[in-house]
C-alpha positions as CSV (number, residue, x, y, z in Angstrom):
1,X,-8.2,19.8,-11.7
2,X,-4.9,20.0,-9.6
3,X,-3.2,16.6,-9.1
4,X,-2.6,15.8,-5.2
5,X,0.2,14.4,-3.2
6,X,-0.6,10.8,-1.5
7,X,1.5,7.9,0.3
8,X,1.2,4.9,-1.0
9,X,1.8,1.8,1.2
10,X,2.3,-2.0,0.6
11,X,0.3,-4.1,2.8
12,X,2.3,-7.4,3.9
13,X,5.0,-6.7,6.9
14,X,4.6,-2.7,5.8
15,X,1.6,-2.1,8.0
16,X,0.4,-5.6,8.9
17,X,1.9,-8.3,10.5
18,X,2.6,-11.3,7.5
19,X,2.7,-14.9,8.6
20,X,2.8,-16.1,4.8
21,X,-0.2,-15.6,2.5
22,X,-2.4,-14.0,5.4
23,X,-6.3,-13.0,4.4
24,X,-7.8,-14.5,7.7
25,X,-8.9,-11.5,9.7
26,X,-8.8,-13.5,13.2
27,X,-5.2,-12.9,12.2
28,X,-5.0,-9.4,11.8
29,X,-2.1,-7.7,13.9
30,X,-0.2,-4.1,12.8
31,X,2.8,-3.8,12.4
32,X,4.8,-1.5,15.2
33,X,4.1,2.4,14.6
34,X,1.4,1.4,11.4
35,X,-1.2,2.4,13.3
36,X,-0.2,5.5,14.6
37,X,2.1,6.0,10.9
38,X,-1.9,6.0,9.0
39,X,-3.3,8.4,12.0
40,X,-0.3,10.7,11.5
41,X,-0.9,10.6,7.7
42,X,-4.9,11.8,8.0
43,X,-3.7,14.4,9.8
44,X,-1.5,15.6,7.7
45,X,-4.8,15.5,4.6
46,X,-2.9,12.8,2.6
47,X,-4.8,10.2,1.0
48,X,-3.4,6.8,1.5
49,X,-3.1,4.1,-1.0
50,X,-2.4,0.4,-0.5
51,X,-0.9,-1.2,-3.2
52,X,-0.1,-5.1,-2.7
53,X,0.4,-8.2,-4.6
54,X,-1.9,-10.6,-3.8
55,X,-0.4,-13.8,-5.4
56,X,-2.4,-16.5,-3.1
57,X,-5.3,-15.7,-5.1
58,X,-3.4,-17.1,-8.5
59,X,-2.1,-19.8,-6.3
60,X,-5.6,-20.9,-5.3
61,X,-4.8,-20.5,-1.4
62,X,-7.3,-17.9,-0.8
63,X,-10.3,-16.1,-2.8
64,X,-10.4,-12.9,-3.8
65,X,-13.8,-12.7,-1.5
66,X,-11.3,-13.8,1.4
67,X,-8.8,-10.4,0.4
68,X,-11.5,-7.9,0.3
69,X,-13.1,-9.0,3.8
70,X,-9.6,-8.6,4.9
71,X,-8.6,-5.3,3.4
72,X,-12.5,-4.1,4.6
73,X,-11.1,-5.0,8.1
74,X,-8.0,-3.5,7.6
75,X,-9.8,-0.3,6.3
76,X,-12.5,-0.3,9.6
77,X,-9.2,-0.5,11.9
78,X,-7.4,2.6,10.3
79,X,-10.5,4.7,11.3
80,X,-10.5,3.0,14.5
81,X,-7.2,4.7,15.1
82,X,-7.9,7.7,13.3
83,X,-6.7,6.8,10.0
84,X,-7.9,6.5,6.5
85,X,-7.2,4.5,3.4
86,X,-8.1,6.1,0.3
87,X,-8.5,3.1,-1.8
88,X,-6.6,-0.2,-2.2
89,X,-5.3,-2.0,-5.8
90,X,-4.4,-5.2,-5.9
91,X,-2.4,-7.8,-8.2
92,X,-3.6,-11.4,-7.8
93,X,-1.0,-12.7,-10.5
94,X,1.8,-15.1,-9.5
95,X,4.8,-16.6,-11.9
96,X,3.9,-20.1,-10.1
97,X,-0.4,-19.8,-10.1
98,X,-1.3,-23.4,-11.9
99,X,-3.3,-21.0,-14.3
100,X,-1.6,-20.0,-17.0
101,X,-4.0,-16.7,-17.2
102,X,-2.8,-16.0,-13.6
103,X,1.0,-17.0,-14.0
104,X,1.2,-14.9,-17.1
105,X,3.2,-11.9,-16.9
106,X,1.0,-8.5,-15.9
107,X,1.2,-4.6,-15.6
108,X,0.2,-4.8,-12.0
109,X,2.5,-7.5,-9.9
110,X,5.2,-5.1,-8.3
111,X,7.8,-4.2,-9.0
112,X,5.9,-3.2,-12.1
113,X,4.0,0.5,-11.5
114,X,0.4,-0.4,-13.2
115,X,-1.3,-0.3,-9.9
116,X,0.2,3.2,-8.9
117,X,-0.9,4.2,-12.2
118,X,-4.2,3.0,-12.3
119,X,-4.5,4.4,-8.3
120,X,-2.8,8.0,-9.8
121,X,-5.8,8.5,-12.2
122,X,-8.4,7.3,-10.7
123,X,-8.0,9.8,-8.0
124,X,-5.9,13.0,-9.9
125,X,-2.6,11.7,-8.1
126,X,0.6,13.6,-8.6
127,X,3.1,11.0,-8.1
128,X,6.5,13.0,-8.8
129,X,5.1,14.6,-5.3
130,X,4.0,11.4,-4.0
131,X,6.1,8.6,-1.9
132,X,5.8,5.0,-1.8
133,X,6.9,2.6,1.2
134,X,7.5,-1.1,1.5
135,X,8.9,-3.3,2.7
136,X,10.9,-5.2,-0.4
137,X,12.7,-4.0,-2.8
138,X,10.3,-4.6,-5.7
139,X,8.3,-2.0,-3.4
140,X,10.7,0.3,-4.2
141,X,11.7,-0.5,-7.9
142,X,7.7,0.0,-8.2
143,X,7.6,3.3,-6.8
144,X,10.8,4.8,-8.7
145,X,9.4,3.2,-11.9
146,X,6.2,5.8,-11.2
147,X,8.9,8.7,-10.9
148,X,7.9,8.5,-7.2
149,X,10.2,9.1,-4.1
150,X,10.5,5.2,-2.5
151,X,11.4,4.1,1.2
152,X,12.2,0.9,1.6
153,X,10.7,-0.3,5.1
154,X,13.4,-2.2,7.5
155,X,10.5,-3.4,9.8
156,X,11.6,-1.3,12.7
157,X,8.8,1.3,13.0
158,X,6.3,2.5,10.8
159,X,5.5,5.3,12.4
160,X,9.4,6.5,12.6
161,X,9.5,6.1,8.8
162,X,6.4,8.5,8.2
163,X,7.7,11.6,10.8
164,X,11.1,11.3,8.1
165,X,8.3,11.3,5.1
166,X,6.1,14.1,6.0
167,X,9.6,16.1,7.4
168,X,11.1,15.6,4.3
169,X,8.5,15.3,1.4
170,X,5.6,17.1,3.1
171,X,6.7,20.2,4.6
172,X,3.4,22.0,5.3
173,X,0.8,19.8,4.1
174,X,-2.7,20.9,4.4
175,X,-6.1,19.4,5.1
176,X,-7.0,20.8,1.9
177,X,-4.6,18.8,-0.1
């Protein structure tokens, strides 16, 4: 089996709108040029990964029940706009959750690279060809730490930020990829 190329996007203030902790889907808004950034994307026959930490679940703010109908919602928009996500990982782990199970140190909270490995082999990813954008640097430090190319997001345009990605990282992708 040949491994594929993919994008793999944080979720908070990279293509949604983040008011602190947000899992209510009445407060669903994209981010400028996400839309349109996930539409271009499909087109070009990438699959698209979310990778987020989800610390409010540790925290005891939300559920994990309350992330998934979120991230369903957020999945159901992309095709609305002609996008696709591929498949989303999450870490619900946070140094301050009042469980010690959930404060503890993991593999998956970014900046560490569990979940873009677990995401890699689950679907034959290569992700020396792959590129990973969001919006913090642990986003970043993430994505290098996979041997991935990184793009730290200012916020501007998300849509901007994937014409430079598929320019310069996906030349002549196909829909076969």
């Amino acid at each position: 089996m040949s491994l594929k190329p993919a994008i793999f996007l944080d979720r908070d203030d990279t293509l949604i709108r983040d008011d602190g902790y947000i899992y209510e889907i009445e407060k669903f808004a994209w981010i400028t040029g996400a839309a349109a950034a996930l539409k271009r994307f499909h087109q070009a026959g990438l699959h698209v990964f979310i990778v987020t930490n989800q610390g409010g679940i540790g925290r005891g703010i939300f559920t994990e029940a309350d992330m998934h109908a979120f991230n369903n919602h957020l999945i159901d928009a992309a095709s609305k706009v002609g996008g696709a996500i591929t498949d989303i990982a999450f870490c619900p782990h946070h140094p301050l959750a009042p469980d010690p199970a959930m404060a503890a140190h993991c593999r998956c909270r970014k900046p560490e690279p569990g979940l873009l490995f677990d995401l890699a082999e689950k679907w034959a990813i290569d992700l020396a060809a792959s590129v990973m954008i969001g919006d913090r640097d642990s986003d970043v430090e993430a994505g290098k730490r996979a041997g991935m190319n990184a793009y730290l997001f200012t916020g501007d345009d998300l849509d901007q930020l994937a014409k430079e990605v598929l320019s310069q990282h996906f030349a002549a992708p196909t829909r076969s990829q």
